[in-house]
C-alpha positions in Angstrom: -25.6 28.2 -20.6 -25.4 27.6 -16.8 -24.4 24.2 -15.5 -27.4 22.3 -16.7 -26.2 22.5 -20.0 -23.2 20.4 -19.7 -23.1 18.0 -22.2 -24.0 13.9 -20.7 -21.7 10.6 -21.6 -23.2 7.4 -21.1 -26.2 7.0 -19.2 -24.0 5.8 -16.3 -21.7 9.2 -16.3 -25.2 10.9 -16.6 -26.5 9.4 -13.5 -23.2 10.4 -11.6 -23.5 14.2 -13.2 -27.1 14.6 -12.5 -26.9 14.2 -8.5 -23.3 16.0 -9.2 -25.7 19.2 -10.4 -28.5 18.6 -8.1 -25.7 18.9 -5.0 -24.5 21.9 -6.5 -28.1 23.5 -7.0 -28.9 21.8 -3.3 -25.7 23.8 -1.8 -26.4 27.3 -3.6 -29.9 26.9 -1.7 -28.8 25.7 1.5 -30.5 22.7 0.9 -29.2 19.8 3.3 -31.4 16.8 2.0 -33.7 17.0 -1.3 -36.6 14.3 -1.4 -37.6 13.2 -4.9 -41.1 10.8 -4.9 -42.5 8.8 -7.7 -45.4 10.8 -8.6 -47.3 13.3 -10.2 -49.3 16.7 -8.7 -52.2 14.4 -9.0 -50.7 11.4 -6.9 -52.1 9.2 -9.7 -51.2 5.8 -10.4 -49.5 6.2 -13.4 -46.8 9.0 -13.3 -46.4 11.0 -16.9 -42.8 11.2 -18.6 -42.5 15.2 -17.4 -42.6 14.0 -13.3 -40.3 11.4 -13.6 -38.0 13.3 -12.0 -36.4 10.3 -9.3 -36.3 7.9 -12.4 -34.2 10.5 -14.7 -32.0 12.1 -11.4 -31.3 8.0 -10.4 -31.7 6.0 -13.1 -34.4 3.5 -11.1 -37.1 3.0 -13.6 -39.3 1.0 -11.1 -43.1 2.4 -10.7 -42.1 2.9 -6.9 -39.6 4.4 -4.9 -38.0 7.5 -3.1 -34.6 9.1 -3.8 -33.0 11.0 -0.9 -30.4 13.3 -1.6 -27.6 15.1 0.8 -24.1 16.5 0.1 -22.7 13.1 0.1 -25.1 10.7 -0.1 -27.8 9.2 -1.5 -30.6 6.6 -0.4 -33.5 5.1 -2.7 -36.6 3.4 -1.0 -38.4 0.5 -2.6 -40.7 -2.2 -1.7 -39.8 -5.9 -2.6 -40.9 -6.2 -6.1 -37.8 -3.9 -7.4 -35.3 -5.2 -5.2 -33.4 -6.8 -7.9 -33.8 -4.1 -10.2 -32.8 -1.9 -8.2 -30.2 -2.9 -7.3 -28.8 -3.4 -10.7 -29.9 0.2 -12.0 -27.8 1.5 -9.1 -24.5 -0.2 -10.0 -22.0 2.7 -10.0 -24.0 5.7 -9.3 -23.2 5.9 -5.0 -26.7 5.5 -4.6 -27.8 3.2 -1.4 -30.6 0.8 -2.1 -32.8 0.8 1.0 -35.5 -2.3 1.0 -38.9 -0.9 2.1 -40.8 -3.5 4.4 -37.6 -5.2 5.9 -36.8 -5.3 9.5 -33.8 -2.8 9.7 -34.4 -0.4 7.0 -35.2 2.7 8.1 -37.6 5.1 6.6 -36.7 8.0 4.2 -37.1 10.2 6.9 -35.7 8.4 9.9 -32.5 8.1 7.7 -32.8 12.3 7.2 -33.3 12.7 11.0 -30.0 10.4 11.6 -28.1 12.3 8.5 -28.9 16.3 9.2 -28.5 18.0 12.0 -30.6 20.5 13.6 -32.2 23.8 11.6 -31.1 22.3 8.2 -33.4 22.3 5.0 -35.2 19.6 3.4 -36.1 20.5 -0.3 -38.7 19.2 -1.8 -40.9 20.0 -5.1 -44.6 21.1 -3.7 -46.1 20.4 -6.9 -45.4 16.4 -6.5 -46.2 16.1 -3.2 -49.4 16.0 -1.2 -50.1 18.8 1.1 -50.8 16.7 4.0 -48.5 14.4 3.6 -45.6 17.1 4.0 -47.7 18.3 6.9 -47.4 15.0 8.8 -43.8 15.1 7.5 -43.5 18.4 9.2 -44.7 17.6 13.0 -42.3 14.3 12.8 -39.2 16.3 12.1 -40.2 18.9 14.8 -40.7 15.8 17.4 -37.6 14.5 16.7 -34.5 15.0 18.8 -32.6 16.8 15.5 -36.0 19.1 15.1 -34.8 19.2 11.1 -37.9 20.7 9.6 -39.4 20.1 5.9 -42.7 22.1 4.6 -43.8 25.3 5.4 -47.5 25.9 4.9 -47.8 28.1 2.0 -45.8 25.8 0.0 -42.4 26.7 -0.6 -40.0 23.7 -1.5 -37.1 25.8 0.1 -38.2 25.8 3.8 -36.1 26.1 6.6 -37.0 25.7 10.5 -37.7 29.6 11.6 -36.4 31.4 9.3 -37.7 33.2 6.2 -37.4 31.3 2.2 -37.7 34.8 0.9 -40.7 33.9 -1.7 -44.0 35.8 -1.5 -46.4 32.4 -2.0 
C-alpha cells in the first residue's frame, strides 16, 4: 500500500496529511502549483460527493472556492458569503484564505504567476475543468512576465511549457 494508504487522525491531522501527500505526488510529477476548483466535469451547480476534491484535500465545505497548491503553500479563493467559514475551517491547516471581490486580493492565478517561476507546471484535473477556460488560463500565463504555462490542448493535467508530458491523449 503506497502512501495513500496511510492511516488519518483527526480530521485536522487529516487536512495537514492530505496536502502533505498531494506535495509529495505534486514533486514526483514536477508539479510546481496544483489547482483544485469546486466542480464537477459538467460545471453544474451542484457538485456530487466523488468531485469534491478541494473540500476533502482542504477541509472548506463552502459551495465555492479554489484551492492552490505549491511546495510550501497553499491559497483558497472565496467570495464573501464564506468568509467566516472559511476562515474557521482553515484554522491549523497552513492554508491562506484569500477573499474574492476585495481590493487587494489577487487572483488564483496572479498569486501562481508571483509564486513560480518560469517553465514550471501547473497541474490540474482536465476532467473538472472547462476546456476553454484552461485555454484562456493558458494565453495569460504565456503573456505574463514568468511565462508559467498551464494546459496543453489535448488535455493532459501534467503540462509543462515546451516540453513533452509523455501521455499519448
Amino acid at each position: 500500500m503506497g502512501s495513500m494508504g496511510r492511516s488519518l487522525g483527526t480530521e485536522q491531522e487529516a487536512k495537514g496529511e492530505r496536502i502533505s501527500l498531494l506535495r509529495e505526488e505534486m514533486q514526483r510529477a514536477n508539479i510546481r502549483a496544483c489547482i483544485i476548483p469546486t466542480t464537477d466535469p459538467h460545471v453544474g451547480e451542484y457538485t456530487p460527493e466523488h468531485w469534491k476534491t478541494r473540500q476533502w484535500i482542504s477541509g472548506f465545505t463552502g459551495s465555492a472556492g479554489t484551492l492552490v497548491v505549491t511546495g510550501d503553500k497553499a491559497g483558497l479563493w472565496t467570495d464573501s458569503r464564506y468568509f467566516l467559514q472559511a476562515d474557521d475551517q482553515l484554522q491549523g491547516t497552513g492554508i491562506e484564505l484569500f477573499k474574492t471581490g476585495l481590493p487587494d486580493t489577487p487572483t488564483p492565478e496572479e498569486w501562481i504567476k508571483n509564486e513560480l517561476a518560469a517553465g514550471d507546471t501547473v497541474g490540474l484535473e482536465g476532467a473538472v475543468y472547462a476546456a476553454s477556460d484552461a485555454v484562456v488560463e493558458n494565453a495569460r500565463f504565456r503573456r505574463s512576465r514568468r511565462g508559467t504555462d498551464q494546459y496543453r490542448p489535448h488535455g493532459c493535467s501534467m503540462a509543462s511549457a515546451g516540453t513533452d508530458c509523455g501521455c499519448r491523449n
